[in-house]
N, C-alpha and C positions, 0 to 999 in steps of 0.2 A: 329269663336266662340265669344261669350261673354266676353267684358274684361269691366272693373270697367274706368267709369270718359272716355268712347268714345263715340263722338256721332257723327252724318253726318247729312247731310238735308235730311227731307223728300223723302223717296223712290218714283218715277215720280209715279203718277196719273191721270187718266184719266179726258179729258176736263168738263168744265162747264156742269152742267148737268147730269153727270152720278149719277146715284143711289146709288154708295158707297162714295159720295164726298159732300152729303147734307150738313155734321156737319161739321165745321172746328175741326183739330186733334193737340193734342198738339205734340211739334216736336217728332218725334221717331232716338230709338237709330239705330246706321248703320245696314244694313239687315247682316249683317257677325257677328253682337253682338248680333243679336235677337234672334238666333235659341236655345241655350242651353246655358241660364247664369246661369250656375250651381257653377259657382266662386264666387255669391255676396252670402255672410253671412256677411252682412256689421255690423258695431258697430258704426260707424259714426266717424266723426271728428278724420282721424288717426296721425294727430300730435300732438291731444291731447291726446289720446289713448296710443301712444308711448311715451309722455312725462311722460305718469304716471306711464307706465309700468319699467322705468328707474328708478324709486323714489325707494330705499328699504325701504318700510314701514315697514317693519317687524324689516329690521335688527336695525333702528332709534331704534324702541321700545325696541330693545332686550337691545343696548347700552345705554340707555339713564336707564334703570333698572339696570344692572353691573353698572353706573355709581352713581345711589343711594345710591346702596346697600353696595358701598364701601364708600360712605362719609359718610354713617350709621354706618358700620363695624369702620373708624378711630374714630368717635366720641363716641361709646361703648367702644373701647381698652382704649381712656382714661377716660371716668366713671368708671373706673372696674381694675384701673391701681391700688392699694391698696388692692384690694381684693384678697384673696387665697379661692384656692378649699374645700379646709377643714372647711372655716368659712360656706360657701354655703352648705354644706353638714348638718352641723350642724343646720344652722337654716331650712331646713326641715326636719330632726326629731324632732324640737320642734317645729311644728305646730300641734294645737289639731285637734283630730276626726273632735269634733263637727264644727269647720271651715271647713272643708271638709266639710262636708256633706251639710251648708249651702252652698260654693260653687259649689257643685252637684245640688241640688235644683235649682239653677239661673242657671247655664248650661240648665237642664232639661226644663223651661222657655225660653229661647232664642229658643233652639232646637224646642219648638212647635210652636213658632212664625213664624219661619224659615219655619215649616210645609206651615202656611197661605201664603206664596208668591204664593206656588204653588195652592193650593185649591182657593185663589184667584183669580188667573189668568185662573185655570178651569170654575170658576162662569163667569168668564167675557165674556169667550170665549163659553159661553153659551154651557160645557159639563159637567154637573152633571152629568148625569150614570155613567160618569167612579167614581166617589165617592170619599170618601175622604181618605180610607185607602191607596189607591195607588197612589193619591195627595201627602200623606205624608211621603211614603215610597220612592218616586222618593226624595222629595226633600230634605228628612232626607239624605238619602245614598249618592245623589250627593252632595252635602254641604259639608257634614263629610267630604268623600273621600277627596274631590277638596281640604278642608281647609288645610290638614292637608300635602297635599304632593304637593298642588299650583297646573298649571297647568288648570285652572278654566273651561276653553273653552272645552278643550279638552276631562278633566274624567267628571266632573260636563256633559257638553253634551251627552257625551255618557251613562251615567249610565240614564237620564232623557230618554232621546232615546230609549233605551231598554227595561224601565218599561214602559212608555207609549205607544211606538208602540203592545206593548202586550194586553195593552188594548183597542188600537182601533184607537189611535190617529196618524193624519197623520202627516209627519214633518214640514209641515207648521202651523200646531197648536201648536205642541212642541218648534215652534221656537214665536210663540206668546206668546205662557206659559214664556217661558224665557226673553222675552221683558215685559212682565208687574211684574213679578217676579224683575228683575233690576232697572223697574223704582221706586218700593216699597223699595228695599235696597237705593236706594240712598236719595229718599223722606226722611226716614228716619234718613238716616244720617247728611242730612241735617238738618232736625227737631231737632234732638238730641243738633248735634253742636252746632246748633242758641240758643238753650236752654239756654243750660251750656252759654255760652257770655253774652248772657241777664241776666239771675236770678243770675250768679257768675262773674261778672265782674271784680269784686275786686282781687279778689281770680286767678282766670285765669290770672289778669295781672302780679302779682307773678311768675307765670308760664311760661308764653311767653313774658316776658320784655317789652309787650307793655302796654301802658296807659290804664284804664277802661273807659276810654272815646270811646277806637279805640276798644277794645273789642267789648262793647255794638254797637257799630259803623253797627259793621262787624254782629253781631246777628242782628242787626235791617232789616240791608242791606237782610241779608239772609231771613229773616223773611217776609218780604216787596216782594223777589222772588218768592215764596211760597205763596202768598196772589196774585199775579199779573197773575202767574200758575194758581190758582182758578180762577181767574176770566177769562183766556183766555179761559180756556175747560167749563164754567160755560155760558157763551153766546152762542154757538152753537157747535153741535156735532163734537169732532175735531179725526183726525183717521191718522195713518200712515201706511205704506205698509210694511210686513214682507214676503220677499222670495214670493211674489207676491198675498201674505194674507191680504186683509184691513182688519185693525185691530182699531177699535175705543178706543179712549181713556177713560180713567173712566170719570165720571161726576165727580161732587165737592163731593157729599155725600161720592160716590166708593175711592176716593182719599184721603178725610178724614181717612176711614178707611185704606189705606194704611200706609198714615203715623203712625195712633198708631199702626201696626202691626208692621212697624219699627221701632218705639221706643222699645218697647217691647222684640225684639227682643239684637238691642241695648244694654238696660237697662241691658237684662236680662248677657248679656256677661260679658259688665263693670263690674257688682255687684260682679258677681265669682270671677275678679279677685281683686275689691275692698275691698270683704271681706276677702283676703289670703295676702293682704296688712300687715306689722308689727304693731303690737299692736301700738307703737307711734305713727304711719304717724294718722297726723290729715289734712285732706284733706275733703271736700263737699263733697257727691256721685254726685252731679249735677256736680260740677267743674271739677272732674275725668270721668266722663262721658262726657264730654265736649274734654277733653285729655284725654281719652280714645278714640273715634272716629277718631281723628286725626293720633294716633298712628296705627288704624285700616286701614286707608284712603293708607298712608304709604305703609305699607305693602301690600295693592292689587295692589298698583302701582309700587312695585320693581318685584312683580312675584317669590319671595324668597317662596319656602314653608314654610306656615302657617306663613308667614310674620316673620320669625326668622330673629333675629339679630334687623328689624327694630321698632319692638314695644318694643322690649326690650328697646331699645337705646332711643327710644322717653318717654318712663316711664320713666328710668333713668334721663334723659335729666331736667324732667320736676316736679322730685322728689330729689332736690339735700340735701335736708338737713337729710333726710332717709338712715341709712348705707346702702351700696351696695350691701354687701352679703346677707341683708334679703329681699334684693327688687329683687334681683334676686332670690333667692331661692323660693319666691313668684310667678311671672313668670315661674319657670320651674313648681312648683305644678298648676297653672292655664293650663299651657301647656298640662298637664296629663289630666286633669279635662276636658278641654274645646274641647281636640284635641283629644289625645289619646283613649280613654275611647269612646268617640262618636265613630273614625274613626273601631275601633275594631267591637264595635256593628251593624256600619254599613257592615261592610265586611260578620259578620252572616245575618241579617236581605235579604242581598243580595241574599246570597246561599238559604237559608231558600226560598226564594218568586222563586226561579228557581227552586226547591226540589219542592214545593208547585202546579207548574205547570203540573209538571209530578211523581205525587208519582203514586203507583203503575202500573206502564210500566215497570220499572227493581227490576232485581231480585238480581241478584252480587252489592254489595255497591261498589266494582271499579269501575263498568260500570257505575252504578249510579251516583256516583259522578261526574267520565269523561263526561257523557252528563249533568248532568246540571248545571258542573261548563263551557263546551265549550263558550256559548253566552258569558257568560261574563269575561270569562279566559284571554283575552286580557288585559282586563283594570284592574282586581283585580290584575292579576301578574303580569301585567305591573307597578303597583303603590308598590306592594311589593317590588320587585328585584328594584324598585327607591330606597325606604327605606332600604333595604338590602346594596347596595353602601353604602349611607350616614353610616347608622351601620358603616360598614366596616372603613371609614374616619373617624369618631368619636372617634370611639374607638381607631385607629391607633394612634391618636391626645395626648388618655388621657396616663396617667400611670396605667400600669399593678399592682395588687391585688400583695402586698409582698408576701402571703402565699403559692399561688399559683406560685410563680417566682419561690419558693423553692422546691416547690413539682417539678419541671419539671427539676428541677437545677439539677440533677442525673442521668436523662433518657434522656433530650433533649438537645445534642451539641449546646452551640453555634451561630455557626454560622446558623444552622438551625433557629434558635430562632431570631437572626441577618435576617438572607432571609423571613423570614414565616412573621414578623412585614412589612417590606419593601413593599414584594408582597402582601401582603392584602389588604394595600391602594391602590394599581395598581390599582389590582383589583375590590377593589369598585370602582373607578374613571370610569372603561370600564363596572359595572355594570348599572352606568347612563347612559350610551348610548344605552345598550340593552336594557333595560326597555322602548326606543323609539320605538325599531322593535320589541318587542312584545306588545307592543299598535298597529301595524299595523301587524301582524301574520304572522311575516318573520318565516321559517323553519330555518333560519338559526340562524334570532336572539334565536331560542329556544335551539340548540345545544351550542351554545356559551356560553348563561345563565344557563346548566346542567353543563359545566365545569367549567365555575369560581364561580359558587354557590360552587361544590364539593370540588374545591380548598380555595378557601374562608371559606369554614367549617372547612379544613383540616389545612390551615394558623392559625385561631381564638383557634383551640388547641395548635398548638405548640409553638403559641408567648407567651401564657400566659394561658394557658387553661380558657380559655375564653367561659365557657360550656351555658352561655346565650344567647352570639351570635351566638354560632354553631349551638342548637338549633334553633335559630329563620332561620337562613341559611338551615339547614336539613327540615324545616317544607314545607318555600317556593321549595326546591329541590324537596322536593314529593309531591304538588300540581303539580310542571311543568309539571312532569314526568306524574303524570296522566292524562294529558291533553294534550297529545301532538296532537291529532287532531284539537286540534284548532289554530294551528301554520302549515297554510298548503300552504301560499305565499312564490314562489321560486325565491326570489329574494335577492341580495346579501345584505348583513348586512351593510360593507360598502361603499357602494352605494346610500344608503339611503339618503334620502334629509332629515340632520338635521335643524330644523328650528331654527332662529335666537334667539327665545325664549327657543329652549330647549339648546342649549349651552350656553345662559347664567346664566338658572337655577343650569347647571352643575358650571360653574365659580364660582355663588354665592355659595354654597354647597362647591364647593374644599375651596373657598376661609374661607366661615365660621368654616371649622374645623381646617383650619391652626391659623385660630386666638383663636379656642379655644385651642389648643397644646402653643402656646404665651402666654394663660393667665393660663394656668395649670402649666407651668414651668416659670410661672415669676420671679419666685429666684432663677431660677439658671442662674450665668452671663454669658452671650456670649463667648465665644472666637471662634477659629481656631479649638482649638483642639478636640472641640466636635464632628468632622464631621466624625472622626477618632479616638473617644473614643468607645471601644469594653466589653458590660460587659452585665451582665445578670443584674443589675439595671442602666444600662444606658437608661435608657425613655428618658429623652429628647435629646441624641444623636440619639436613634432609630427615636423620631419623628421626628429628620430634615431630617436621612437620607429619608425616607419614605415622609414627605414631598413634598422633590424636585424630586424623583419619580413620585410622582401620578402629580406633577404639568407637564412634559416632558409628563406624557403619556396623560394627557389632552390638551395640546399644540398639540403633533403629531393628536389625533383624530379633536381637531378643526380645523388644517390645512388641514388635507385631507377631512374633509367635507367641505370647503371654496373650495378647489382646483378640485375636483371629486365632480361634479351635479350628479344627476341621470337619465343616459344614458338610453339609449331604447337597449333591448335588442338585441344580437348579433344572427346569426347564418348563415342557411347554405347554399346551393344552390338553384339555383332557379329551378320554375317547366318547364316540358316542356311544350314546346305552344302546342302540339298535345294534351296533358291531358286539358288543361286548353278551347281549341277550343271545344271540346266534350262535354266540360257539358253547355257551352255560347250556342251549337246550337239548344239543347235544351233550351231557354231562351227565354219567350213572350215578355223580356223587351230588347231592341236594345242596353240601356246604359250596359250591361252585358260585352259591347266589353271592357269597362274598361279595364278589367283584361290583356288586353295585351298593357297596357301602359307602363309596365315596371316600377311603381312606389309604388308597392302596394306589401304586403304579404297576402299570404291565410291561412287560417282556413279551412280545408274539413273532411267531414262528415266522419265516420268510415265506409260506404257504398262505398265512394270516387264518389260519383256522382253528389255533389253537393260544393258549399266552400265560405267563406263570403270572401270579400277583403276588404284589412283595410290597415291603418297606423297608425304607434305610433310618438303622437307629445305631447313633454311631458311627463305629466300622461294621456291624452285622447289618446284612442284606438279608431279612427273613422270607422267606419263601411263604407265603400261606398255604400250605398244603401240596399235595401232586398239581403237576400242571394240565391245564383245564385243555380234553379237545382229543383228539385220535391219539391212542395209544402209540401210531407209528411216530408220531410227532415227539414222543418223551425223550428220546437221547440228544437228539437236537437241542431240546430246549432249555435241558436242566446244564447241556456244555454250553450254552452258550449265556447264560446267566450264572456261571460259573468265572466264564469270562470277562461278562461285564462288573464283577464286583471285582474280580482281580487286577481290573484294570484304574480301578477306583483304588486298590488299596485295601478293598474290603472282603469281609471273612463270608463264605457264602453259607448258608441258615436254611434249611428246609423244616420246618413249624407243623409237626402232623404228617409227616410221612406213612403211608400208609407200607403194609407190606409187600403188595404186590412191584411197588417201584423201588423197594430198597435195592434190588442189583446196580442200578442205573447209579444209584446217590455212592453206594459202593465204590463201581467204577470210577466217578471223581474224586473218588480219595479221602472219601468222608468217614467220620466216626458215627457213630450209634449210639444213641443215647433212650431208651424207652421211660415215655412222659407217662403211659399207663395203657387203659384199656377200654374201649369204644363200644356200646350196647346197642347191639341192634335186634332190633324181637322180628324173628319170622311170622309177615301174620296170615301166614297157611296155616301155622299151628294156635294163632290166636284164637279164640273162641270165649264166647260167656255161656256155651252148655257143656252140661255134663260137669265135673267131679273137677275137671281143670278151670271151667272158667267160672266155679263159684264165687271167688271172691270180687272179679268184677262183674258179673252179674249183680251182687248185693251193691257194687259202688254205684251201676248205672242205674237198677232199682230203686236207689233212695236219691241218688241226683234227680229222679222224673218225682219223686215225693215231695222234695223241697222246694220243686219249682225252677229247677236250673234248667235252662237252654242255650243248647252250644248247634249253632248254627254256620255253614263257611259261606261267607260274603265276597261276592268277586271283585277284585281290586277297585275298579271304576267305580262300584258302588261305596266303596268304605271311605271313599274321602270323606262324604259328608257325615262318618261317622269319626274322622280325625278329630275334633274337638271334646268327646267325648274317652275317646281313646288316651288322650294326654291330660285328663283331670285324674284317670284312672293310673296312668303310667306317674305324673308327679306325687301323686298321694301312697304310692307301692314305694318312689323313690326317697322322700320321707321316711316312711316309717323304719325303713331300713339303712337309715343313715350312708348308704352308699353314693357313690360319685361312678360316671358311666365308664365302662370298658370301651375298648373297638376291635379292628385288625381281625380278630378268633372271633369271633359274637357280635351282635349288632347291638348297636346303641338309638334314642329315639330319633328320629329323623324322617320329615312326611317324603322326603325327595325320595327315602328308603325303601320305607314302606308304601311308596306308590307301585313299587311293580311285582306286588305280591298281593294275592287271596287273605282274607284277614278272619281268621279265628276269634268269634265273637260269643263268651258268656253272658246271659242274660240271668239273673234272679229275680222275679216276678214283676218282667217286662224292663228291668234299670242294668246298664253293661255293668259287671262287676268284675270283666277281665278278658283278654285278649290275647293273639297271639299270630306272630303272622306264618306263613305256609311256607315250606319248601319243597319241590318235586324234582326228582330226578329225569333223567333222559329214558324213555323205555318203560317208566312206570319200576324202575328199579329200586326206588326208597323214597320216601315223602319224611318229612321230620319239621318239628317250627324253630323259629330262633327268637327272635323277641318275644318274650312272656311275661306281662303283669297283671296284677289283679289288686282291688282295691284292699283297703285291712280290713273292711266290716263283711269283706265276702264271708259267706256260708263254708264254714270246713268240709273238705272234701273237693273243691271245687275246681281244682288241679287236676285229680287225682281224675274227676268226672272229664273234665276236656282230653286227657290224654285216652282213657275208654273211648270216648265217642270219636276220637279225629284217629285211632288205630280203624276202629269198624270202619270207617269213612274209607278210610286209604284201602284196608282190603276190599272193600266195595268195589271199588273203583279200580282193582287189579293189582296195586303195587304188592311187591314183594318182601319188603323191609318196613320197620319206621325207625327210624334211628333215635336214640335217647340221647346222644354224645357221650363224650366220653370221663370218665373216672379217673381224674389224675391220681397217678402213682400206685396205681392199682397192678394186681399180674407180675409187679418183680421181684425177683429174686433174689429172697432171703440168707444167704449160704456163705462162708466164711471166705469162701474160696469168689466168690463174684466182684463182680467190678465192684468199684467203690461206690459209685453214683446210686447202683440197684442195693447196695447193702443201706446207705444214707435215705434213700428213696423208701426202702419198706419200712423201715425204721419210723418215718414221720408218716406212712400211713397208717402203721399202729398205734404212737404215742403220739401225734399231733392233733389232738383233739383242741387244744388249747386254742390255736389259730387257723385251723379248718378241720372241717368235718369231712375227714376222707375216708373212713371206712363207714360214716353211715352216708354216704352218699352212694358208696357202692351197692348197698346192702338195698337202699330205695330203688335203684335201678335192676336188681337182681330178683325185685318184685313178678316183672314181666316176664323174667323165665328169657334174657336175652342171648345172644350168641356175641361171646368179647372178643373183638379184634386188636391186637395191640396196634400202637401208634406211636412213634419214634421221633425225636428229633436227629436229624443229620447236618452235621457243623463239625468244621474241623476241630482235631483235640487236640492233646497239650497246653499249654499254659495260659493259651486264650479264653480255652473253655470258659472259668467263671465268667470271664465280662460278655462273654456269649451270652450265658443266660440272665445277667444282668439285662443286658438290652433287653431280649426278648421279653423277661417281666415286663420293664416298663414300656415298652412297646403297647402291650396288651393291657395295662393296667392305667398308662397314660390316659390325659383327655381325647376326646374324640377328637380329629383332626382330617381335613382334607386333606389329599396330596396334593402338596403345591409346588410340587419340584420335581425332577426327573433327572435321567444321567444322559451325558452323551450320546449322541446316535453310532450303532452299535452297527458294521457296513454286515453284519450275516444276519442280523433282526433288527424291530425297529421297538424301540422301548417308549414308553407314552408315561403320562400320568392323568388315572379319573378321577 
């Protein structure tokens, strides 16, 4: 078989002269690697491949944010180290209306600005029809949401995803919309910055301890960046690639107008919160727009929701001769204004435009509701039950309502009152982690999030009849609840692969309410005995005990999401080979023999005639090939192992797609990815007479000279030649310093090769090489798959088994013999093609260095075969590479049983052999 980085000399050739030896051939790989290199899904260079896969880039970013967010968080505790809760309270009730409302106003401004990233980057992408109400509404909604609970990539993505593909657009345009959309936020901010340094230099250097000299410096520099920008994309058309989208950049005019969209937008934020500033602060709006940017800059770089803690702390920072209680109080009314107020209307505007899609189809407002909150039930109650946590630790943090301690001081014990404070922070703490698995539609994270919402309700009364939070708890409780078919992946809660960002958004969040419980009980002094003071006004004993709770219970969840990855799911016995040989013999395709590799699990149809074979590496669910069995069987069965990885969480992989079934993978929503091209020789037109079959005429002629004999031996009979067979097969594995493949090609294995005809070379009378048989259904293609030969075989002797087992097969009627297939062969080469097929032709011309793909072609192109190409279908965008990551190592991994399986599936039933 085919193995990566082997090659031998040229297969012998007939003398001077013959008609297939006009052209010189570039070297080809051994005739034992040319038949089925169904193992190359190469990526190229895998020691750099491996070194990068070793980098945690994720975790870097998640640490290097906790690591801000707390030098932000100590440098707040002392701006704020003077301040009480009471003075803060007070100076927002004495802010007037009319301030409000002009900080509404400049909200409302930013927010339409906000609108133009996106209706911008429609115009660019040259799709007006979709228009600009749904331009606006994608980019209002995801904004809001994203600002107000962080997380940017993930709600921001998804809410944009959902309103767009509704309208028409594919993900690679949504993911262009989002690349010029960001280039326009930063343009902007840049703009801004450079502003405020230049026109306020004086002023600024007040602010940042630096000189107006280094100010102006630093605006010029940036101003001068922005001007060198213009004139890069101003001299000739310049374009980058998105998820395999050329995407042209704007011109100078299109960029211009970028940046005032980002000013404006900008502007428009600054000004709300410039204007709810304290009547004294005498500050420039250029200069506080200037810091203000910075402080915004901040905050998307710790990944804190809506940048809490860190803009506070850089206004503070940058505002020291302004008391604190009114510059904070300031800040939390912008926070309402800028955050709150938007994120709410977005949460309607959302339901509204899914109502909007389908009003009159239901009749009952429950059903109504339940379908057209489902689409987007993930992401709003995923962002709720986030904000529902935090509640929960906030309020744990603050002191409870005197009036209300009294009212309960007669009906509620205690220690009740004592447990209900405690366990509520727990539980918010374990309510940020479920808000993870119901962003991905864990069934389980929904049942978990029904009972600590219900408890969480039940807690927020009895510590302090807390009837606002209970409410906002009851509300999200009966969304869940009405939605619970959109919570229909069976997989375990924790299990789940927490990403490095979302446990540190959790850290910053625990961390930020413990520091507001510090700055709410700043006068009361420390001791010991607080820990251990019991009383119906003991708050700030309640909030340490409950503190160091919720901090143990977010320790234990970060360790076991550090220590427990997310396993491939377990299960049960394997099928029998009689079931499994049944549906393969029906099968026109000969790789069907797969299925008795002993490395795969099945998917079969609820018919049971039919069953796709796969493996789970990772999150990819790889498909081995079309699924085995009656063609009417395929729509069935490729949705419903569609299903079963969705349900898993996992991304579904079709490995060798052939072309006849691309509609089908199509329909599910897949992308195309072409692996190369498949040789299969007609052997109607085979022959060793006449002018065409000279050349193997002279191979089979001088294989009967040398003494080679290739004989087929029926399975029953070849055991007793198994011992022979694996002196032959380790001394092949030897010399070629290789380690076994599986999955795509077969590896040595007597349980394997027991239910296969065994292809046996003989040189004078001693086995010198083998190979075992494959047959189709109908006598439609015969081809082999395990192939070795000793090193001291007789050259040619490859070349001689593939002549004689072609003659055999036309003998005996079939129609095809299949050679396998040629990775990276057949794509296209063209400025204008995807990227995958431009990177792809590229390394079958110049990668010779780590495999030999153009003389492996060029070996199989010997035969005079007919190439079929062969596709990988998996979904695209961002996952792709770890797609084919997996599937390398899948294929390139050690041989391995299936020892696991998934769920039972109620419309098929999924097994592992």
């Amino acid at each position: 078989m085919s193995r990566p980085n082997e090659t031998a000399p040229v297969p012998e050739t007939p003398p001077l002269g013959a008609a297939s030896s006009a052209a010189p051939r570039p070297t080809a790989p051994d005739a034992a690697d040319a038949m089925r290199d169904d193992g190359a899904t190469p990526l190229g260079f895998p020691r750099l491949r491996a070194w990068a896969a070793t980098v945690p880039w994720r975790t870097v970013g998640a640490i290097a944010s906790v690591v801000l967010f707390s030098v932000v968080l100590y440098v707040l505790h002392g701006l704020v180290e003077e301040v009480k809760l009471d003075d803060v309270r007070a100076a927002i009730a004495a802010k007037p209306w009319s301030t409000l409302g002009v900080a509404l106003a400049a909200t409302a401004a930013s927010y339409v600005a906000l609108t133009g990233y996106d209706w911008f980057g429609i115009i660019h992408i040259k799709r007006r029809d979709v228009g600009y109400p749904v331009a606006a509404l994608a980019s209002f909604t995801g904004y809001a949401l994203s600002y107000t609970i962080g997380f940017q990539i993930v709600v921001a993505g998804a809410v944009r995803y959902r309103i767009y593909a509704g309208a028409g657009l594919g993900a690679a345009e949504v993911a262009a919309i989002t690349a010029i959309s960001a280039l326009t936020l930063w343009l902007g901010i840049f703009f801004t910055l450079a502003l405020g340094l230049v026109t306020e230099a004086q002023d600024v250097a007040r602010l940042d301890g630096m000189s107006p000299f280094l100010n102006m410096t630093i605006g010029v520099a940036i101003i001068a960046g922005l001007v060198a920008y213009l004139i890069w994309i101003g001299r000739r058309e310049r374009a980058v690639t998105v998820e395999g989208y050329r995407l042209a950049l704007p011109g100078v005019k299109s960029t211009a107008a970028q940046i005032v969209i980002g000013l404006v937008d900008l502007l428009g934020a600054a000004f709300a919160l410039w204007v709810l500033l304290p009547a004294d602060a005498i500050i420039a709006f250029p200069t506080f727009a200037a810091l203000f940017v910075v402080a915004m800059t901040l905050g998307m770089l710790s990944h804190a929701p809506g940048g809490a803690g860190v803009i506070e702390a850089t206004v503070l920072l940058a505002l020291p001769n302004l008391p604190a209680d009114a510059v904070l109080a300031s800040l939390l009314l912008w926070r309402v204004v800028y955050y709150l107020i938007p994120f709410t209307i977005a949460l309607c505007l959302l339901g509204a435009s899914e109502l909007a899609r389908r009003k009159g189809h239901f009749q009952r407002a429950g059903a109504m509701l339940a379908v057209v909150m489902r689409p987007v039930a993930p992401i709003v109650l995923g962002a709720a039950v986030f904000l529902g946590g935090i509640v929960l630790l906030v309020s744990g943090a603050l002191p409870a309502e005197t009036d209300r301690l009294h009212l309960i001081r007669g009906i509620v014990p205690l220690p009740f009152v004592e447990g209900s404070h405690l366990l509520a922070s727990v539980v918010g703490v374990v309510l940020l982690v479920v808000a993870r698995g119901l962003l991905r539609r864990l069934d389980s994270a929904y049942r978990v999030a029904q009972v600590l919402l219900s408890a969480g309700l039940v807690f927020s009364l009895m510590k302090g009849v807390d009837v606002e939070e209970a409410l906002v708890l009851g509300g999200v409780l009966a969304l869940l609840t009405v939605n619970r078919r959109a919570f229909y992946r069976r997989a375990s809660l924790w299990s789940q692969d927490l990403a490095p960002a979302w446990l540190a958004a959790v850290a910053i969040v625990l961390a930020g309410s413990i520091w507001l419980g510090f700055f709410a009980y700043r006068n009361v002094e420390y001791s010991n005995d607080l820990w251990w003071d019991f009383a119906y006004r003991g708050d700030a004993p309640r909030f340490l005990r409950a503190s160091l709770a919720a901090c143990v219970a977010a320790l234990a969840i970060g360790l076991h999401a550090l220590l427990h990855r997310q396993s491939t799911p377990k299960a049960g016995a394997g099928e029998p080979a009689e079931r499994l040989a049944a549906i393969v013999a029906t099968s026109g395709r000969a790789d069907a023999n797969l299925a008795f590799l002993g490395d795969k699990r099945f998917l079969f149809s609820d018919t049971g005639d039919a069953f796709i074979m796969y493996q789970v590496q990772g999150r990819s669910w790889v498909a081995m090939g079309d699924p085995v069995g009656p063609a009417e069987r395929v729509s069935e069965l490729v949705w419903a192992f569609r299903e079963l990885a969705d349900q898993h969480s996992g991304w579904p992989v079709f490995y060798q797609a052939s072309v006849a079934r691309l509609p089908s993978y199509l329909d599910l929503g897949l992308s195309l990815l072409k692996l190369g091209e498949e040789a299969r020789v007609d052997l109607a037109a085979f022959t060793l007479e006449g002018k065409a079959g000279y050349e193997w005429r002279y191979v089979d002629r001088k294989a009967t000279k040398d003494g080679i004999d290739v004989v087929i031996v029926p399975r029953d009979e070849a055991r007793a030649l198994y011992p022979e067979f694996k002196a032959v097969s380790d001394a092949w594995m030897t010399s070629k310093k290789a380690g076994e493949k599986g999955f795509s090609l077969g590896f040595w294995s007597e349980d394997y090769l027991s239910h296969f005809d065994m292809a046996v070379v003989r040189h004078e009378g001693r086995i010198v090489a083998f190979a075992n048989m494959w047959y189709g259904a109908n006598k439609e293609e015969a081809t082999v798959d395990l192939m070795r030969y000793a090193p001291d075989a007789p050259k040619g002797v490859m070349d001689a088994l593939f002549v004689r087992l072609m003659l055999r097969a036309k003998a005996d009627g079939y129609r095809w013999f299949n050679l396998g297939m040629a990775p990276l062969s057949g794509l296209t080469d063209h400025p204008l093609g995807p990227t995958w097929n431009r990177v792809g032709a590229f390394l079958f011309r110049y990668g010779d260095n780590f495999y030999n793909f153009e003389g492996l072609r060029t070996y199989k192109s010997k035969f005079n075969p007919v190439w079929e190409p062969r596709y990988l279908a998996c979904p695209g965008g961002w996952v792709l590479p770890q797609i084919l990551i997996d599937v390398t190592a899948l294929i390139g991994g050690a041989p391995k049983r299936a020892a696991a399986t998934t769920a039972p599936r109620p419309a098929a039933k999924e097994t592992a052999a």
